[in-house]
N, C-alpha and C positions, 0 to 999 in steps of 0.2 A: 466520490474520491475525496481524498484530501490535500496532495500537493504530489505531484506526477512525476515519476521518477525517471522512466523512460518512455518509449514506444515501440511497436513490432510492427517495423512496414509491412504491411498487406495481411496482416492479422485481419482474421474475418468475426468478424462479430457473432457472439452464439448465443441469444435468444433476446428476447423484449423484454418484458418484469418478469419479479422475483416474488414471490408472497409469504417467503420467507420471513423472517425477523433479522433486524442485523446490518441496517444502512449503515455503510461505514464510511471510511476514508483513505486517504491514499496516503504516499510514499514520497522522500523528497532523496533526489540525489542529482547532484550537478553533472548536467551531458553537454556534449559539445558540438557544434555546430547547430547554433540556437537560428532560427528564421524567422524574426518578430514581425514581417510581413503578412505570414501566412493566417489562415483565420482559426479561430480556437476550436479544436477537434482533431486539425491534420498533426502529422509529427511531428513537422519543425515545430512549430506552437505550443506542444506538452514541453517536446524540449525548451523551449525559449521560458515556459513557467517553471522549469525544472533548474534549468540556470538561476532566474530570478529568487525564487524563493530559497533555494538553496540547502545542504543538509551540516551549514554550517553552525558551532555552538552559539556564537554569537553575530548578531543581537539576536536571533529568532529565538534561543532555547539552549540551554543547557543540557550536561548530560544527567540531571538532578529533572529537570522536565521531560526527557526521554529521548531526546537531539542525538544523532549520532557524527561526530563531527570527520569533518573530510579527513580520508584519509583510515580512519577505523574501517575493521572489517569485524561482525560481532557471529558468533555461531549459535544455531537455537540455544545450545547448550552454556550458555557465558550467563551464569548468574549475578556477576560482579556490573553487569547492565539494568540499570531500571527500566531502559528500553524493553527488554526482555525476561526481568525476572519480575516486573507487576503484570506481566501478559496475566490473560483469567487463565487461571489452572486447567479447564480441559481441553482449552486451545493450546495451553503451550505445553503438556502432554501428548497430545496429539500430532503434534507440529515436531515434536522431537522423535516419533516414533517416524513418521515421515523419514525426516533429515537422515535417520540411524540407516532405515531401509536406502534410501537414495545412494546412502555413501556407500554400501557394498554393491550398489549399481556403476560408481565412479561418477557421483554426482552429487555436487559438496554445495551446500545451501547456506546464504548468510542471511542475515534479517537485515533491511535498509532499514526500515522504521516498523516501530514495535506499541508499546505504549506510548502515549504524548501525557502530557497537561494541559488542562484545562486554556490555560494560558500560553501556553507552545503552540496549541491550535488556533488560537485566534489570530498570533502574532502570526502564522501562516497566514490566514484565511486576510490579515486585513494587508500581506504584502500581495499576496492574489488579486483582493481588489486594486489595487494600487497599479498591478499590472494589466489588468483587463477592462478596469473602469467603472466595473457594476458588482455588487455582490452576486446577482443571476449568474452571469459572465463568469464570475470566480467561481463558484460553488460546482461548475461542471469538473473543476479543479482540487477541490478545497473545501471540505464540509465546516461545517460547523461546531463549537465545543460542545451543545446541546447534541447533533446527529451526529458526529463522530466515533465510530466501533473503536479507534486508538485510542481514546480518552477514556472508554469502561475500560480498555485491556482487551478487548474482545476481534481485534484485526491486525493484521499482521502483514507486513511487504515482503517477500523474498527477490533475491536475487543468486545469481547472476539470470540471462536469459534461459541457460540452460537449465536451472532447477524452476524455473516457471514454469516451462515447457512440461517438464518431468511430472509438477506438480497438478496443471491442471488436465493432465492423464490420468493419474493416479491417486488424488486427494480426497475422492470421494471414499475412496479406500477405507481413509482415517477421519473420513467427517467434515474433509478439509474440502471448501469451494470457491472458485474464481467469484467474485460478486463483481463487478463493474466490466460490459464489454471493454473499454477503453484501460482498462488496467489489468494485465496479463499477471501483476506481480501482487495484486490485494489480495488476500484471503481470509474468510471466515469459516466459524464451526458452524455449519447450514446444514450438517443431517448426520443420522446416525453412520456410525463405521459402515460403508457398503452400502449404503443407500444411496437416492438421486440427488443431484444438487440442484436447487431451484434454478431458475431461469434468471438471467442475469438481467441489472437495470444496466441503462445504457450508461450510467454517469450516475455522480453523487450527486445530483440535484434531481436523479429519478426520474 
């Protein structure tokens, strides 16, 4: 992952690794009722690193490094986003064919986080450590600007819960796969239109 946007109580984990290509990163978007008790993996705790890090423009990132700030709602389709118009082109073709299909379902998709910078990823990755204390610790969180799929362009967050849901039913459809058990909202291009989606890592630290 790269910075944890939500959780889905009682979401079941769907496989071990992936031998795919395409470690990526996660999603930052502020939730509420954070539990910084809990230990890192249950819900309150993505939440509590979701609160922390934040998907605010400042300090972590701009909307020039790919930051989406509170408050924005961005649609695959908004080009005027660098969040989403440096996406790689057969993800974010892909990702729009989706969205097109979903909405004549009554199922409206927004992007949390899209493209990052180099530099937007780190400033995540080092308030992660900040919050968890270890880079190890953080990294289940929060990859790296080197491992990061947001930093090619090559991963992508959806929201809300429902176009998650929608998406990883049907994303294999358009090429499009869940990659991390713990993030229901990451996705990459992991296989042809109609093909299988590799087997998911459990976290971005693999």
């Amino acid at each position: 992952m790269d910075a944890v946007r939500r959780t889905a109580p009682g979401r079941r984990a769907r496989g071990g690794r992936r031998t795919a290509a395409g470690a990526g990163a996660a999603a930052v978007l502020v939730l509420a009722g954070a539990c910084a008790a809990d230990p890192p993996g249950t819900g309150a705790a993505l939440r509590t690193l979701a609160a922390t890090v934040g998907a605010t423009p400042s300090p972590a990132g701009t909307a020039a490094d790919g930051a989406i700030p509170d408050g924005t709602t961005l649609s695959p389709f908004d080009d005027g986003a660098p969040a989403v118009r440096n996406l790689d082109k057969p993800l974010l073709e892909a990702l729009r064919r989706a969205a097109g299909d979903a909405r004549e379902r009554g199922v409206e998709m927004t992007v949390t986080s899209g493209w990052r910078s180099k530099a937007y990823q780190q400033r995540l990755l080092d308030r992660a450590v900040a919050r968890y204390g270890s880079v190890e610790q953080a990294r289940q969180f929060v990859n790296t600007p080197e491992k990061s799929a947001h930093v090619t362009g090559r991963a992508v967050d959806i929201g809300p819960t429902a176009a998650d849901d929608w998406l990883i039913r049907n994303g294999a459809r358009y090429g499009l796969c869940q990659v991390y058990a713990n993030e229901m909202w990451h996705f990459e291009l992991l296989t042809a239109p109609g093909g299988t989606c590799p087997a998911q890592l459990p976290d971005a630290a693999g």
